[in-house]
C-alpha positions in Angstrom: 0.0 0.0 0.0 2.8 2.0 0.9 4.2 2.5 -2.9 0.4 3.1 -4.1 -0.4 6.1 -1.1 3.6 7.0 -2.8 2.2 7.3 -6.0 -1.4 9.2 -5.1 0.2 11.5 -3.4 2.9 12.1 -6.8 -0.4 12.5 -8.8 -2.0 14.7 -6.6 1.0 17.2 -6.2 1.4 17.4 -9.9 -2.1 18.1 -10.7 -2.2 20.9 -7.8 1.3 22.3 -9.0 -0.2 22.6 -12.7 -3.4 24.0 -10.9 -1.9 26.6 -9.1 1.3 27.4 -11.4 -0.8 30.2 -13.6 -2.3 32.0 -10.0 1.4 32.0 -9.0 3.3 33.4 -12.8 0.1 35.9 -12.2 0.8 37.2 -8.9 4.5 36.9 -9.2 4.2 39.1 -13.0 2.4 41.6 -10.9 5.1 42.4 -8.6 7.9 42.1 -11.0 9.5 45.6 -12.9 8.6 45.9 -16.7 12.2 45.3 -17.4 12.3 41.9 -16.0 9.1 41.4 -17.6 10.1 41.7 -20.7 13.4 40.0 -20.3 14.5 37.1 -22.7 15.0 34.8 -19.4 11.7 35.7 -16.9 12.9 34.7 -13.7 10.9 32.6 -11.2 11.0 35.3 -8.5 11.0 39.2 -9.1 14.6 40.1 -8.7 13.5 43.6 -7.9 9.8 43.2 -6.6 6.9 46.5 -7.0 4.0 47.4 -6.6 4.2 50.7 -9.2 1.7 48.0 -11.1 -1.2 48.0 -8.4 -1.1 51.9 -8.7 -1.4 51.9 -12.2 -4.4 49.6 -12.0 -6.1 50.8 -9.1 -5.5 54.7 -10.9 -6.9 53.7 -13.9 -9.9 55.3 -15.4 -13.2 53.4 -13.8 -11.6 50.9 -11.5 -13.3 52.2 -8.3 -16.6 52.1 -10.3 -16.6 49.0 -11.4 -15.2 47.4 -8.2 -18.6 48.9 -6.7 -20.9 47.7 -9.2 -19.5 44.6 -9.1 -20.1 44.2 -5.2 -23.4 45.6 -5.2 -24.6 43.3 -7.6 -23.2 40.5 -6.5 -23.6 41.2 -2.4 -27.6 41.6 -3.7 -27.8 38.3 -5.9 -26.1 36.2 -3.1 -28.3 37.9 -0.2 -31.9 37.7 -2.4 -30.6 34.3 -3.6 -29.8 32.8 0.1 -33.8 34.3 1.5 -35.5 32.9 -1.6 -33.7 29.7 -1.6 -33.8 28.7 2.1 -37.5 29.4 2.3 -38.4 27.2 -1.0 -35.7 24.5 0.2 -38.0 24.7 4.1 -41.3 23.9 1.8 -39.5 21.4 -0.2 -37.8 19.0 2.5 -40.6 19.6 5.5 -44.1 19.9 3.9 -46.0 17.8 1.3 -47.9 20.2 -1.3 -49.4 19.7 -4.5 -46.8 20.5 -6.9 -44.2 19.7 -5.3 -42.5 16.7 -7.6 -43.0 18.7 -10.7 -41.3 21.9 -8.8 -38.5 19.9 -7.7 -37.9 18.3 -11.6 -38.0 22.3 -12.5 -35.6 23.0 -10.1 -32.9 20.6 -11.3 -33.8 21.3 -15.1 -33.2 24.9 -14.9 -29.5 24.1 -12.7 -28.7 21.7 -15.8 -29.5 24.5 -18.2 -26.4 26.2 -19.7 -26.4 30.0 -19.0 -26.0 30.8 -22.5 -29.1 29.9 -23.4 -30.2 32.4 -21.7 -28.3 35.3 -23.1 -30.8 35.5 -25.8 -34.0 35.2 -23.6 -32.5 37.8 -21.4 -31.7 40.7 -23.3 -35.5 40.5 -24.9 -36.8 40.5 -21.4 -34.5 43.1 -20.6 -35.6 45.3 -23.4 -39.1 44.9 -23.4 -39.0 45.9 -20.4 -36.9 48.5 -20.4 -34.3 47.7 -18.0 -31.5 47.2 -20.6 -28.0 49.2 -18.9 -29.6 48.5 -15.4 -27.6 47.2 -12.1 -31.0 46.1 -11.3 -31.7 43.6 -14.4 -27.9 42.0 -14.0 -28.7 41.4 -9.6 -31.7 39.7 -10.9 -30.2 37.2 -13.7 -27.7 36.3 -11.0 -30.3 35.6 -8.7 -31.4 33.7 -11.2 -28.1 31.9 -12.2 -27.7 30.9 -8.6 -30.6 30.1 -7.0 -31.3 26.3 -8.6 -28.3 25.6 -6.9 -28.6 26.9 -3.6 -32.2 25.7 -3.2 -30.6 21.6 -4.3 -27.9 21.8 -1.6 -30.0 23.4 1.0 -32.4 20.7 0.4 -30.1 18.5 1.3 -28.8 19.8 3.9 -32.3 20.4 5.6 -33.2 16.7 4.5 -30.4 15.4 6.9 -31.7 17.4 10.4 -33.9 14.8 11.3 -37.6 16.4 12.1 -37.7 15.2 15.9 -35.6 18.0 16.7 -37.5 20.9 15.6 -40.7 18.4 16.8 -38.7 18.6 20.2 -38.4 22.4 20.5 -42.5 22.8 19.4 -43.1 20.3 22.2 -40.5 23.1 24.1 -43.1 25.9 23.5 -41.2 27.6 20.0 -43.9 28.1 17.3 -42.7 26.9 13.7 -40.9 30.1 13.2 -39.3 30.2 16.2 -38.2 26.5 16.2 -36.4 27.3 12.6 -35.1 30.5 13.8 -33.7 29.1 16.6 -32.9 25.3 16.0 -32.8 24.9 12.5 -31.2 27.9 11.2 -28.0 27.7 13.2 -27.4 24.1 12.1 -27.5 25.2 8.2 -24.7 27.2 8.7 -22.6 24.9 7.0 -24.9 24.6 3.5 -25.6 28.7 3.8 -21.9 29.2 3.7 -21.6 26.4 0.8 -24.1 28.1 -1.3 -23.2 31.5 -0.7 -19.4 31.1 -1.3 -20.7 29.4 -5.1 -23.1 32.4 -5.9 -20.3 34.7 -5.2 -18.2 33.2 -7.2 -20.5 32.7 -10.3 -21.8 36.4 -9.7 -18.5 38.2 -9.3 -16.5 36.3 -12.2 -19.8 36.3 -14.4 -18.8 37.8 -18.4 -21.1 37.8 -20.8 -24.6 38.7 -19.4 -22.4 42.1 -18.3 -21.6 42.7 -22.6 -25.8 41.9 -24.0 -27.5 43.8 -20.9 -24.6 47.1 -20.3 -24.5 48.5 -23.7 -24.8 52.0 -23.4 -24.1 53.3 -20.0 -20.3 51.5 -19.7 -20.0 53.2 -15.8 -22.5 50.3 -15.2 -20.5 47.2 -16.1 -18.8 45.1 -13.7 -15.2 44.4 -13.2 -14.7 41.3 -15.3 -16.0 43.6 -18.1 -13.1 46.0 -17.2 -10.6 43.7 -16.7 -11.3 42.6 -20.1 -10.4 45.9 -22.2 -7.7 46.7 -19.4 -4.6 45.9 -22.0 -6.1 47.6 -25.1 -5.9 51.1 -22.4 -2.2 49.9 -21.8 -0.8 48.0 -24.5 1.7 45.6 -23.7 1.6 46.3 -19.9 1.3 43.0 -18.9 2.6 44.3 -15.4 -0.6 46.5 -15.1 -2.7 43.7 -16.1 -1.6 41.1 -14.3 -1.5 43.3 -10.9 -5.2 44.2 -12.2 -6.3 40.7 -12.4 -5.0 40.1 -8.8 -6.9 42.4 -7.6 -9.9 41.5 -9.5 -9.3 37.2 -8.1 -8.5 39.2 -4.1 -12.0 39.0 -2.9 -12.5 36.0 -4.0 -10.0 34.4 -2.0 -10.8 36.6 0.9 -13.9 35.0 1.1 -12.8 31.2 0.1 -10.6 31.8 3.4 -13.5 32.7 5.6 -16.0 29.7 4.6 -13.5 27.5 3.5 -13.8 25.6 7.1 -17.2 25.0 6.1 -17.6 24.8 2.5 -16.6 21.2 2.2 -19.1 19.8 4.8 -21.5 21.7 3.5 -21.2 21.1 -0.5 -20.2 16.9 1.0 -23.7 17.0 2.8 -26.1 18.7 0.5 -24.6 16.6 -2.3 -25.6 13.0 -0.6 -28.4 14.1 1.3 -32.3 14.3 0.6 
């Protein structure tokens, strides 16, 4: 067994060294002088490390606007998307209601559903409705994007608290509200951080509903949008852009590091469960 655990272990080295090679040359490229950049032999390590390429990219023309539209849409989508989805998840695992098969088969049809069919779909809705260049119309296809899959995990997850303990805290005195608020709630923690760690994710790095529903008011895009047209502004400065791109992947990670404790039980239980 020894020799074979050897082996794994090899494997799974190389394939998170190939992984996590590209985050490192992008990182590294961002703190590394233009000269070295463009040097015949690139050097593993900046020889002379900077940051002159984070103030080019945070000073560039729209960086603090986009940074906020791309929170605000994405801190709304998430939030909405969490409400929505634990409420219809509560109907879905506790109570029996007419419906409820076929609204569980919709459910799992529209999280198989590739985005891009939607793109189409979306920008008539959008400008039928006149909400074509609105923050408010890209919140609510992200909403839409996530919440299949947050209401599926969360229904697992709630399908694995076994229904004698909020039984036991009615019995207690708690009404049904109170028993969820107080018992059930806490004990999703792990699936709510699951969820909401994926719909950031999707939301924040999320390209091409951005270019069909922001086409004439470009101070509403978002930052992948930005990122995107960041080396026609600069040319060649692959400096700027990678130090630009760092900053675009930091909250991201900021928030992988805060749920990450809990992500795995939580994606692990509302996979199997239910």
């Amino acid at each position: 067994m020894r020799p074979r655990r050897i082996a794994l272990n090899a494997a799974a080295l190389a394939v998170l060294a190939v992984m996590i090679f590209p985050v490192y040359w992008m990182v590294v490229t961002a703190f590394t002088s233009t000269a070295d950049i463009q040097s015949e032999t690139p050097a593993l390590w900046p020889a002379h490390p900077t940051t002159a390429h984070f103030a080019t990219a945070v000073g560039a023309d729209g960086f603090w606007t986009f940074w906020r539209n791309s929170l605000i849409v994405t801190g709304a989508a998430v939030l909405i998307a969490l409400v929505v989805s634990l409420l219809a998840a509560f109907a879905v695992a506790r109570m029996r209601w007419k419906g409820r098969g076929a609204f569980i088969v919709a459910v799992f049809a529209a999280q198989m559903a590739p985005w891009e069919a939607l793109l189409v779909p979306m920008f008539i809705i959008a400008r039928d409705s006149d909400l074509l260049d609105s923050l408010t119309m890209l919140t609510g296809v992200y909403f839409m994007i996530t919440l299949p899959f947050t209401i599926v995990t969360l229904r697992g997850f709630l399908a694995a608290i076994p229904a004698e303990v909020e039984e036991a805290a009615l019995v207690d005195g708690c009404n049904r509200s109170a028993a969820f608020r107080k018992v059930i709630f806490p004990l999703l923690a792990p699936g709510l951080m699951a969820t909401s760690l994926f719909g950031f994710i999707t939301a924040w790095n999320e390209f091409a509903f951005v270019n069909i529903l922001i086409i004439k008011e470009q101070g509403k895009r978002t930052l992948p949008v930005w990122l995107s047209s960041f080396r026609d502004v600069f040319g060649a400065d692959w400096g700027a852009t990678m130090a630009a791109a760092t900053l675009f992947a930091l909250p991201v990670l900021v928030v992988f590091l805060f749920l990450q404790r809990r992500v795995g039980t939580g994606m692990i239980a509302g996979a199997v469960k239910g």
